[in-house]
PDB file of N, CA, C and O in Angstrom:
ATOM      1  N   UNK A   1       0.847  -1.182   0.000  1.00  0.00           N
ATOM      2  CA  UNK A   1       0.000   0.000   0.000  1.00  0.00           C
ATOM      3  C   UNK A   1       0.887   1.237   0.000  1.00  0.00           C
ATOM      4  O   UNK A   1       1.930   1.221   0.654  1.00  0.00           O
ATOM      5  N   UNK A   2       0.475   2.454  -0.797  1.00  0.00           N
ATOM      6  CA  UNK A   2       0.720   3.530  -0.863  1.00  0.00           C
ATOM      7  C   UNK A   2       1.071   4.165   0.402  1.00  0.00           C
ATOM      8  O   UNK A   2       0.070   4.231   1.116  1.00  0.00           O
ATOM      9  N   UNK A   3       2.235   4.718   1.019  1.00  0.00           N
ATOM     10  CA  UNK A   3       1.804   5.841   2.090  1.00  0.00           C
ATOM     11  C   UNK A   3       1.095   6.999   1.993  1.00  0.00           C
ATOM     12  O   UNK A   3       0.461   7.511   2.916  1.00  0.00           O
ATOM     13  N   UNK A   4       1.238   7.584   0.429  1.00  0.00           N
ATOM     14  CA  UNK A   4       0.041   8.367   0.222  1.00  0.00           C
ATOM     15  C   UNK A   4      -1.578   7.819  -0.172  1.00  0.00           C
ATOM     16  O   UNK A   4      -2.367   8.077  -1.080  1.00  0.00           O
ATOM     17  N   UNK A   5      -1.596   6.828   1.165  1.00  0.00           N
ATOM     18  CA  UNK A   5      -3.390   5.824   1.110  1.00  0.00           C
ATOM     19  C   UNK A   5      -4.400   7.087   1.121  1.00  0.00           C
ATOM     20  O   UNK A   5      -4.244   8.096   1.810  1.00  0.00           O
ATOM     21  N   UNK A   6      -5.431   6.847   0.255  1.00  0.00           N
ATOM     22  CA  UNK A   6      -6.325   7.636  -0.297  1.00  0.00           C
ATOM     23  C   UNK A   6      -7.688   6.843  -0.038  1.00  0.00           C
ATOM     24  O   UNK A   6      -8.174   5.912  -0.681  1.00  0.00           O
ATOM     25  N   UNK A   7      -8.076   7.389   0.910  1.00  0.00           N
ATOM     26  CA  UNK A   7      -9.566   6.335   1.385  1.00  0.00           C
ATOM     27  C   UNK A   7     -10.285   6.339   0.474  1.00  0.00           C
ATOM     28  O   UNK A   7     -10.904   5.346   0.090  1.00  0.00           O
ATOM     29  N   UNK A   8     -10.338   7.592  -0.097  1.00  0.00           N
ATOM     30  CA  UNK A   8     -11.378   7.569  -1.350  1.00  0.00           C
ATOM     31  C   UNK A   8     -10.871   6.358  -2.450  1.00  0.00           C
ATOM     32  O   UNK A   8     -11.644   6.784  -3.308  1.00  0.00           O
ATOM     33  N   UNK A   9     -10.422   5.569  -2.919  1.00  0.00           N
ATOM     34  CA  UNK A   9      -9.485   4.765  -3.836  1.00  0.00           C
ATOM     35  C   UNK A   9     -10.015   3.426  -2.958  1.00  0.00           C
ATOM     36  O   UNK A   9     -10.087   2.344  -3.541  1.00  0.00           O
ATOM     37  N   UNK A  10     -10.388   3.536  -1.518  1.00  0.00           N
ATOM     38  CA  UNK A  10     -10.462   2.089  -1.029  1.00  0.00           C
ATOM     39  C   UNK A  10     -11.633   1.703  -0.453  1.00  0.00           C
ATOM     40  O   UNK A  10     -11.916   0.686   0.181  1.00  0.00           O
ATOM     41  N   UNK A  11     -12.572   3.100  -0.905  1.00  0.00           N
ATOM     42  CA  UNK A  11     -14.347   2.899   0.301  1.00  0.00           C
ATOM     43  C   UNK A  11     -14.438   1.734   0.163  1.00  0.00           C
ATOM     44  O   UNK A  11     -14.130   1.129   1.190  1.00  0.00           O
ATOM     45  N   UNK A  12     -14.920   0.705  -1.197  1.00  0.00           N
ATOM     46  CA  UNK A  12     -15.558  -0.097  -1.220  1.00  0.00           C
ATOM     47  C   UNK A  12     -14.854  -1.477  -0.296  1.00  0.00           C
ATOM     48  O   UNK A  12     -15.288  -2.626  -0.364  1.00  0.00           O
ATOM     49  N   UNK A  13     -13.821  -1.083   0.452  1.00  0.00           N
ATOM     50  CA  UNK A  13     -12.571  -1.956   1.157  1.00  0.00           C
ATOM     51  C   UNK A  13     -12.762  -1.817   2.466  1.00  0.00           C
ATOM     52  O   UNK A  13     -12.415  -2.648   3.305  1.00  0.00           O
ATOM     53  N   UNK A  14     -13.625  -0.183   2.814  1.00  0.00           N
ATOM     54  CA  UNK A  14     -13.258   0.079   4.290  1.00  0.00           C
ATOM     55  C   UNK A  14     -15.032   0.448   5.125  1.00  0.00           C
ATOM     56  O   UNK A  14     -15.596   1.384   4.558  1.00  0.00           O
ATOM     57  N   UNK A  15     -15.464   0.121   5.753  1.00  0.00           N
ATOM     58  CA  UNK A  15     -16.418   0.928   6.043  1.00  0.00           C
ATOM     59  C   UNK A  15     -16.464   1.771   7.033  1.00  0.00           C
ATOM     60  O   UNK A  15     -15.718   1.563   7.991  1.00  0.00           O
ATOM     61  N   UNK A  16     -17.479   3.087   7.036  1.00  0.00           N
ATOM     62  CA  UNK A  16     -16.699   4.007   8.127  1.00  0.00           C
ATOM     63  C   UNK A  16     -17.572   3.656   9.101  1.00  0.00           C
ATOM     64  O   UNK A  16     -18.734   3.252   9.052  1.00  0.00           O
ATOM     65  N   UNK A  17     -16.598   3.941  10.268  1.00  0.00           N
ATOM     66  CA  UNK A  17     -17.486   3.878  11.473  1.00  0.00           C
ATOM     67  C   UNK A  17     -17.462   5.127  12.443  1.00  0.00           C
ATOM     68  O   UNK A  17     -18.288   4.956  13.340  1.00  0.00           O
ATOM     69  N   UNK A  18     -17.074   5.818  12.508  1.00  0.00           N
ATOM     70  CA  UNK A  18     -17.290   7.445  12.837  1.00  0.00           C
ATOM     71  C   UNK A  18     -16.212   8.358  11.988  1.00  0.00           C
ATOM     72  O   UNK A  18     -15.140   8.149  11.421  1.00  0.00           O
ATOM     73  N   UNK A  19     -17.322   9.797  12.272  1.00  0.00           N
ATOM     74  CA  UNK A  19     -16.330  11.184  11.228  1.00  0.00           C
ATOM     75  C   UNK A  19     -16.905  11.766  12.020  1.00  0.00           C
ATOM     76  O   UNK A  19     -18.106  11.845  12.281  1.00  0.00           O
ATOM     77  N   UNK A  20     -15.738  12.352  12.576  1.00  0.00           N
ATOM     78  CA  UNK A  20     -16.363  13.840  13.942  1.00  0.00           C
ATOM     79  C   UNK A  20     -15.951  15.320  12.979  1.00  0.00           C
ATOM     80  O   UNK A  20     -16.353  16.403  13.404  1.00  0.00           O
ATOM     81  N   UNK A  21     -15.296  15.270  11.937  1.00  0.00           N
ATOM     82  CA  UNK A  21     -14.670  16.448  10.820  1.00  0.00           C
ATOM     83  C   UNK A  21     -13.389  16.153  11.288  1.00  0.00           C
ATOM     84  O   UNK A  21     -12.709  15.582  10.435  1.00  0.00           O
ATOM     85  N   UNK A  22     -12.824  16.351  12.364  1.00  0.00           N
ATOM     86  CA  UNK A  22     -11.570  15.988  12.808  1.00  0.00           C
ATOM     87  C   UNK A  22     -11.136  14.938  13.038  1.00  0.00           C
ATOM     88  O   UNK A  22     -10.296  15.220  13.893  1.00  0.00           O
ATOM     89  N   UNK A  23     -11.066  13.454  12.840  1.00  0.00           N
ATOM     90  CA  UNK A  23     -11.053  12.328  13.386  1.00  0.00           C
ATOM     91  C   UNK A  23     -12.000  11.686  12.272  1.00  0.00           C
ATOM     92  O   UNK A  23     -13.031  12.329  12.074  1.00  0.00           O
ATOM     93  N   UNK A  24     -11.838  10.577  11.542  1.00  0.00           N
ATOM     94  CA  UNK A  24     -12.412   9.694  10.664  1.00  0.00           C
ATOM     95  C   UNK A  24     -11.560   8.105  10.821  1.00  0.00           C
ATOM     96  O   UNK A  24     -10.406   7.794  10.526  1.00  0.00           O
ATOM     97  N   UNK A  25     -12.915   7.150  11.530  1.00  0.00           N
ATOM     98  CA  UNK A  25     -12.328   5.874  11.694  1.00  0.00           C
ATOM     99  C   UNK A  25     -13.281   4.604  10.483  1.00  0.00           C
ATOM    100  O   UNK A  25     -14.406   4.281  10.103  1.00  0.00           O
ATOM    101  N   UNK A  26     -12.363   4.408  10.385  1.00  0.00           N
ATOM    102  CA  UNK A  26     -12.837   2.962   9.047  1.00  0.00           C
ATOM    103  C   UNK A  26     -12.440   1.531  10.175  1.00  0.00           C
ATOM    104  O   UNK A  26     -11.903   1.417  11.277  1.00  0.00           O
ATOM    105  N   UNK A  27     -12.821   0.953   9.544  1.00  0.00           N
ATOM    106  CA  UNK A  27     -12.774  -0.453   9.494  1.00  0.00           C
ATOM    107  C   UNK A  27     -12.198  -1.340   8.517  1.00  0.00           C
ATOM    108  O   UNK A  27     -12.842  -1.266   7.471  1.00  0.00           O
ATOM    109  N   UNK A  28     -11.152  -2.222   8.441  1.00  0.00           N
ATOM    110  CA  UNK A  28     -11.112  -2.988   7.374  1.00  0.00           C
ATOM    111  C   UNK A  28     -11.568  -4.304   6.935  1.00  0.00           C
ATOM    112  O   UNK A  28     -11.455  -5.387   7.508  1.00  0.00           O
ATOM    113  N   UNK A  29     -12.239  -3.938   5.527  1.00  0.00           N
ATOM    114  CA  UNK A  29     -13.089  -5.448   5.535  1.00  0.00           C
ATOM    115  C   UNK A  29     -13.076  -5.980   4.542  1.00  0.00           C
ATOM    116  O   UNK A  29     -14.035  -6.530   4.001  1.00  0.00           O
ATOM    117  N   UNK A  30     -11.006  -5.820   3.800  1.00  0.00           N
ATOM    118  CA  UNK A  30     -10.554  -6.607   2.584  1.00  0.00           C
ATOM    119  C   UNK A  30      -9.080  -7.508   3.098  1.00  0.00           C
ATOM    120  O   UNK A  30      -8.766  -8.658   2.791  1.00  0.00           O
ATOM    121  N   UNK A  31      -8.501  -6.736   3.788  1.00  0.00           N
ATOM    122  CA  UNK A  31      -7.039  -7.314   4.151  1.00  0.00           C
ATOM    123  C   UNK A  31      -6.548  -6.401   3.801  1.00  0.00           C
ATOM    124  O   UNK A  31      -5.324  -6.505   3.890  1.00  0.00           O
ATOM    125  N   UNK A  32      -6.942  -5.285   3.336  1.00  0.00           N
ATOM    126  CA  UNK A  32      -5.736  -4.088   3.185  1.00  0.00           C
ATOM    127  C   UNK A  32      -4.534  -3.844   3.994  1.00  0.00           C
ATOM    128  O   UNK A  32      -4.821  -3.940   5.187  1.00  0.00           O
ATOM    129  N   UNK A  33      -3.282  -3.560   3.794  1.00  0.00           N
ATOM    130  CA  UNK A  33      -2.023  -3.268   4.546  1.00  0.00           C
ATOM    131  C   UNK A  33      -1.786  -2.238   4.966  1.00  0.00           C
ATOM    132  O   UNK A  33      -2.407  -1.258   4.554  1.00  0.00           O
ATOM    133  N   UNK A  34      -0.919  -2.140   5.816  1.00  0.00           N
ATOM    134  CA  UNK A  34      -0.497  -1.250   6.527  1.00  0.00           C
ATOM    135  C   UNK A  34       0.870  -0.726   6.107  1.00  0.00           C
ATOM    136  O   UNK A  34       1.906  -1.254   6.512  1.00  0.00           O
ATOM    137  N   UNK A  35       0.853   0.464   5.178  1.00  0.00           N
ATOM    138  CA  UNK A  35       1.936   1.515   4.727  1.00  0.00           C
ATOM    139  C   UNK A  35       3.424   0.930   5.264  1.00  0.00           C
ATOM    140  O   UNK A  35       4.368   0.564   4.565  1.00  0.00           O
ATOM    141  N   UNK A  36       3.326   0.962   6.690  1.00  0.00           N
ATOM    142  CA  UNK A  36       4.117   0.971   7.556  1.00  0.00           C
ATOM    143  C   UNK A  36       5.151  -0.492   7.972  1.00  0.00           C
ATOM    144  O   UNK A  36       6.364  -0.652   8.109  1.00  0.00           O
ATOM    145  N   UNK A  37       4.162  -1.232   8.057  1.00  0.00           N
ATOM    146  CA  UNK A  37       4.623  -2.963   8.160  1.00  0.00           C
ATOM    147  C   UNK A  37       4.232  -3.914   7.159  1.00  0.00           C
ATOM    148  O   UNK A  37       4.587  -5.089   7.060  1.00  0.00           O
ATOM    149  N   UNK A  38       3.351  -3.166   6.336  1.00  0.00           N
ATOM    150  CA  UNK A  38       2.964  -4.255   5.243  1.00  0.00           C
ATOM    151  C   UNK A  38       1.561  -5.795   5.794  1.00  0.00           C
ATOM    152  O   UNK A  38       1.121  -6.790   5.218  1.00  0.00           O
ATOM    153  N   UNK A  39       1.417  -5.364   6.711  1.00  0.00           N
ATOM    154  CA  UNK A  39       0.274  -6.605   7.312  1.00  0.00           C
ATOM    155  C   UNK A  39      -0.842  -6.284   7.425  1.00  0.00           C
ATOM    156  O   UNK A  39      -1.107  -5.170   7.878  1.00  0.00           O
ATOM    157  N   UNK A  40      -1.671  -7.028   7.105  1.00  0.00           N
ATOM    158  CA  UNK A  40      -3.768  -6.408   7.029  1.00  0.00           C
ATOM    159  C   UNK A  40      -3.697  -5.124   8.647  1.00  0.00           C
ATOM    160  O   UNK A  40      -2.833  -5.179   9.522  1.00  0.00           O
ATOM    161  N   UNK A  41      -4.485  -4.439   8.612  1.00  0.00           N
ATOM    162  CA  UNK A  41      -4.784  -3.630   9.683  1.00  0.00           C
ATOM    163  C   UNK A  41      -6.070  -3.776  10.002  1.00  0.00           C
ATOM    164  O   UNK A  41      -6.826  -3.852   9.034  1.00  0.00           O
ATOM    165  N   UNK A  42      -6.570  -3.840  11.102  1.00  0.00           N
ATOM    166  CA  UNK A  42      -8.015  -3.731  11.829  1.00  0.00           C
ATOM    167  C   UNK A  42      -8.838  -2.398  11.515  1.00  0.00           C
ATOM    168  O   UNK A  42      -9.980  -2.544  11.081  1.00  0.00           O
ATOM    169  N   UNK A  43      -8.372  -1.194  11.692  1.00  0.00           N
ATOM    170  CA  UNK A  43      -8.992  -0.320  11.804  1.00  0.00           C
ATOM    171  C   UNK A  43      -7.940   1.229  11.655  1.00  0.00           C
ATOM    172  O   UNK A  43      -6.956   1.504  12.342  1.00  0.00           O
ATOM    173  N   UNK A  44      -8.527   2.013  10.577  1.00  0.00           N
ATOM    174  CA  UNK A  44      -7.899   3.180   9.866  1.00  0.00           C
ATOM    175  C   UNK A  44      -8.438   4.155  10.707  1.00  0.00           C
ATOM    176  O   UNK A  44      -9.569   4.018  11.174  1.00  0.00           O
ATOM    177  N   UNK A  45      -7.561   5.372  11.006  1.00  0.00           N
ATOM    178  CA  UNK A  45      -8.263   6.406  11.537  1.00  0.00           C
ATOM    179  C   UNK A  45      -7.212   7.427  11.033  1.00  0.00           C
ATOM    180  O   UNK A  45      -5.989   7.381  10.894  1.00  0.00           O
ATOM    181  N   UNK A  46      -8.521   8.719  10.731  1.00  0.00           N
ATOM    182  CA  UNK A  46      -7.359   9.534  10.026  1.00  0.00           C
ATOM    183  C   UNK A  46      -7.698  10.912  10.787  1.00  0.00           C
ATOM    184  O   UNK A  46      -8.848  11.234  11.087  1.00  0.00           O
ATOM    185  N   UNK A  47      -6.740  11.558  11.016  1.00  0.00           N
ATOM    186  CA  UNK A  47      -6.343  12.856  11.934  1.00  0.00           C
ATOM    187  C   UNK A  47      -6.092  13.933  11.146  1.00  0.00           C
ATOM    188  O   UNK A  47      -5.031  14.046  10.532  1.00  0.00           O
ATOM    189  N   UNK A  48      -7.309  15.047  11.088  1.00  0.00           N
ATOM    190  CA  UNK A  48      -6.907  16.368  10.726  1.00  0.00           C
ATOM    191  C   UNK A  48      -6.008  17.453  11.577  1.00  0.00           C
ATOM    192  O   UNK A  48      -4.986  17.989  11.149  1.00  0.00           O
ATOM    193  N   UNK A  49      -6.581  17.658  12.830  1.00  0.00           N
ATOM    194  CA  UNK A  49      -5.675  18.323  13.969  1.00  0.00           C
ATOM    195  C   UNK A  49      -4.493  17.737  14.072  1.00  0.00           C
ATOM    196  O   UNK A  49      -4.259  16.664  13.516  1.00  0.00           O
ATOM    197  N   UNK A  50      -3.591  18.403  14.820  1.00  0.00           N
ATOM    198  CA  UNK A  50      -1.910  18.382  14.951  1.00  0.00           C
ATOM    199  C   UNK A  50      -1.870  17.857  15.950  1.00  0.00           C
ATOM    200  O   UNK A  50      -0.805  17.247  16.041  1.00  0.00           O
ATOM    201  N   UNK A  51      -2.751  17.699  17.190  1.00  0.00           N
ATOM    202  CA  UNK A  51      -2.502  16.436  17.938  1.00  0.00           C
ATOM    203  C   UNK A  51      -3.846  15.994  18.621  1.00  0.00           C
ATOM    204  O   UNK A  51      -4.791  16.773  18.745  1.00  0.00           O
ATOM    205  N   UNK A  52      -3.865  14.872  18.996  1.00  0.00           N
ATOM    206  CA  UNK A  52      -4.410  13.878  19.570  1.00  0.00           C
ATOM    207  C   UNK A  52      -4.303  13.397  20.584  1.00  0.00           C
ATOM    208  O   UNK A  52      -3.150  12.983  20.705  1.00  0.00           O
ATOM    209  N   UNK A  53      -5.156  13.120  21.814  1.00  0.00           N
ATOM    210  CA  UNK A  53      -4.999  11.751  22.875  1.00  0.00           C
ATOM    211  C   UNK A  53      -5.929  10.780  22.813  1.00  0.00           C
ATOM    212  O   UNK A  53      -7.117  11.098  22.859  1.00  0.00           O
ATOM    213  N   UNK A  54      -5.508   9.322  22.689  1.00  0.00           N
ATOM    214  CA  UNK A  54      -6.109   8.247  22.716  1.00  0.00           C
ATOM    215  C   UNK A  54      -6.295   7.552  24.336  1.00  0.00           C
ATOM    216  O   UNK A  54      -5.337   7.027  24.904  1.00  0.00           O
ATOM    217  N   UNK A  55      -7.334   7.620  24.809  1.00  0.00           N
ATOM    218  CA  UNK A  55      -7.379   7.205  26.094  1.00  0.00           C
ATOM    219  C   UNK A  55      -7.039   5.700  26.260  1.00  0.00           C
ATOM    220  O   UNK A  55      -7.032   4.740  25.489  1.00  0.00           O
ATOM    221  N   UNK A  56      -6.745   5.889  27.648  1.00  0.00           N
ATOM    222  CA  UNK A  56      -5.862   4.556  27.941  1.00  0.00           C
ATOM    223  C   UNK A  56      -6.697   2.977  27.747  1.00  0.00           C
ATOM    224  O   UNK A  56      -7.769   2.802  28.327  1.00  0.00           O
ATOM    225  N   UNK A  57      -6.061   1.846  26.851  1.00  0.00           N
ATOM    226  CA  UNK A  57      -6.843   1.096  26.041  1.00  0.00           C
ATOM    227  C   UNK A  57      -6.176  -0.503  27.318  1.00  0.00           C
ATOM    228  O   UNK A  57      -6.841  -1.403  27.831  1.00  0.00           O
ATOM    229  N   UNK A  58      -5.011  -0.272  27.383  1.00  0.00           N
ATOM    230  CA  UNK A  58      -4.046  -1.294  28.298  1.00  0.00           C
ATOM    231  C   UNK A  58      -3.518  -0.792  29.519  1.00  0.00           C
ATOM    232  O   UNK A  58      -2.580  -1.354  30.084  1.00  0.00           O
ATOM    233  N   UNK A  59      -4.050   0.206  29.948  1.00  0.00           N
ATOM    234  CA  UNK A  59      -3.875   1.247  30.728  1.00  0.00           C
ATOM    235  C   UNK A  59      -3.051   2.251  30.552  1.00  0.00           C
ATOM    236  O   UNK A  59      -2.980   3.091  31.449  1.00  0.00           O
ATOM    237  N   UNK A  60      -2.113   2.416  29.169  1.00  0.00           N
ATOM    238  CA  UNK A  60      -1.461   3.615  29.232  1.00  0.00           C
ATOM    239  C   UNK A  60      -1.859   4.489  28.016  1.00  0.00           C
ATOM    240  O   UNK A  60      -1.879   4.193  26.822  1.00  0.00           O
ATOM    241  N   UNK A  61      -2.089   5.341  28.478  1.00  0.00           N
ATOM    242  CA  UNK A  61      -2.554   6.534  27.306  1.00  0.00           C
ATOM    243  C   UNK A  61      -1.056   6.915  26.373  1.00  0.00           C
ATOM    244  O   UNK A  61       0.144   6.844  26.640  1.00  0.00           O
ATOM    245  N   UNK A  62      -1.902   7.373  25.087  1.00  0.00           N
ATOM    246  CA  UNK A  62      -0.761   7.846  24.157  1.00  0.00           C
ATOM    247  C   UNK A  62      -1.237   9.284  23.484  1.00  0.00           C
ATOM    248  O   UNK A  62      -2.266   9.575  22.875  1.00  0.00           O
ATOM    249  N   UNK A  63      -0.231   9.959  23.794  1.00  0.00           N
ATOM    250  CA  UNK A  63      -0.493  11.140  22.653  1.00  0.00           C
ATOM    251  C   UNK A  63       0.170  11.511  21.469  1.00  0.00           C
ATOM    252  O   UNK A  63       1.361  11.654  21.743  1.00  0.00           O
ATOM    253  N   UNK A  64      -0.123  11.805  19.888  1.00  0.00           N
ATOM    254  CA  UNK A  64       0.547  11.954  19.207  1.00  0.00           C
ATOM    255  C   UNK A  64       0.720  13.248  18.598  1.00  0.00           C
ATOM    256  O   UNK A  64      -0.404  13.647  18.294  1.00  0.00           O
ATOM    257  N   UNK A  65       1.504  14.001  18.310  1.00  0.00           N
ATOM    258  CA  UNK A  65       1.701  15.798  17.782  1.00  0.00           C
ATOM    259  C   UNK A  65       2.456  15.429  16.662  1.00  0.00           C
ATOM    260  O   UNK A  65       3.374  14.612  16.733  1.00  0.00           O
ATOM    261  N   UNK A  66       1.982  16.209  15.236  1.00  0.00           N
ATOM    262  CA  UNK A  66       2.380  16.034  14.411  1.00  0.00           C
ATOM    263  C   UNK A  66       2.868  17.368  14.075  1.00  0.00           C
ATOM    264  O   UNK A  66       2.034  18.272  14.023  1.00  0.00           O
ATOM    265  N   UNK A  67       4.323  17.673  13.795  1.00  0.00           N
ATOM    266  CA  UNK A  67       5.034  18.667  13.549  1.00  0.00           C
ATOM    267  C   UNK A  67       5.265  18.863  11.909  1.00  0.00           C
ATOM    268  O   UNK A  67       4.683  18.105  11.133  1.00  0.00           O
ATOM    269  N   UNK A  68       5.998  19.743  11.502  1.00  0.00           N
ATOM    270  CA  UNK A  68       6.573  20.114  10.050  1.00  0.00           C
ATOM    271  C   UNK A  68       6.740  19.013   9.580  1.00  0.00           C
ATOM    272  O   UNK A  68       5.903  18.492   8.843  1.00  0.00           O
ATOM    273  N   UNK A  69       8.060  18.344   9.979  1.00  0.00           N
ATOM    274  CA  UNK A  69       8.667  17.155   9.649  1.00  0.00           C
ATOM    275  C   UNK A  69       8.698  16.012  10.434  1.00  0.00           C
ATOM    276  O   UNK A  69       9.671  15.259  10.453  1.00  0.00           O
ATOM    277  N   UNK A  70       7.827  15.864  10.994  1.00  0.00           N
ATOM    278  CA  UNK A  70       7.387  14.499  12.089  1.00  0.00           C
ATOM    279  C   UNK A  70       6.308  14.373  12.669  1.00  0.00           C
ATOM    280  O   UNK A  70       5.508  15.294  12.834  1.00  0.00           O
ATOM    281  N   UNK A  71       6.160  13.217  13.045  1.00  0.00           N
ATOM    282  CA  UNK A  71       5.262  12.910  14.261  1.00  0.00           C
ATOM    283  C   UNK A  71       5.964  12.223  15.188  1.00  0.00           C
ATOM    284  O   UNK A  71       6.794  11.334  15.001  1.00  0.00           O
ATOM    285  N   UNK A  72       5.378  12.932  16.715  1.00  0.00           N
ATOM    286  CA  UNK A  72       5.988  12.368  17.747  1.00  0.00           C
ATOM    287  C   UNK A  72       5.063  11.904  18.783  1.00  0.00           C
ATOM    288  O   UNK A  72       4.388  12.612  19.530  1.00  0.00           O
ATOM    289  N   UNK A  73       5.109  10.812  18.742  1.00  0.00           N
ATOM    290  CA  UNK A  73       4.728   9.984  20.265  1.00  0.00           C
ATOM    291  C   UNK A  73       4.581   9.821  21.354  1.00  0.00           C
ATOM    292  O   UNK A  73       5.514   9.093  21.693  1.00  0.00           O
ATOM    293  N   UNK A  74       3.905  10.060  22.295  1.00  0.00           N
ATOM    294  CA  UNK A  74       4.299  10.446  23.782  1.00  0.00           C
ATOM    295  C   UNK A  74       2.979   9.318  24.565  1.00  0.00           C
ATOM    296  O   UNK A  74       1.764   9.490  24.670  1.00  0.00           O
ATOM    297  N   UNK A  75       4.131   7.827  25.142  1.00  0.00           N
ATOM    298  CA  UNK A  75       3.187   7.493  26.416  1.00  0.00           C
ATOM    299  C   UNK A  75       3.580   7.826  27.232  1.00  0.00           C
ATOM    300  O   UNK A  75       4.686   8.247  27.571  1.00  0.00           O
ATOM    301  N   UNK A  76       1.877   7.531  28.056  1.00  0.00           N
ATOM    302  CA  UNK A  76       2.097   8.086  29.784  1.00  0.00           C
ATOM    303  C   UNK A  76       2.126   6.781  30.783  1.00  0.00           C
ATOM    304  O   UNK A  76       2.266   6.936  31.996  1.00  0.00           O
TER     305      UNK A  76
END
């Protein structure tokens, strides 16, 4: 898969399951890959704002800030 992944190119692959305008989460329901590792992914979510917190899922929360030239990671 493309790192420039284009949801529009894969609706009929993904279905959505929330769009807040800021925040858009899909589902995958072909085996599509992951840019990153190359292995099917569960679930796409795509981020307009520059950062994010994901509340704690295993008990540790993560936040991510996306800068000029990066994104950076921060657990708690």
């Amino acid at each position: 898969m493309d790192p420039e992944f284009d949801v529009h190119d894969h609706r009929h692959q993904l279905k959505q399951l929330r769009d807040s305008g800021e925040t858009a989460v899909f589902e995958n329901r072909d085996d599509l890959t992951c840019p990153a590792c190359s292995t099917p992914f569960v679930r796409l979510m795509i981020v307009e704002t520059p950062t994010i917190s994901f509340p704690p899922t295993d008990g540790n929360r993560f936040c991510l800030v996306r800068r000029a030239d990066d994104v950076v990671v921060f657990r708690h």
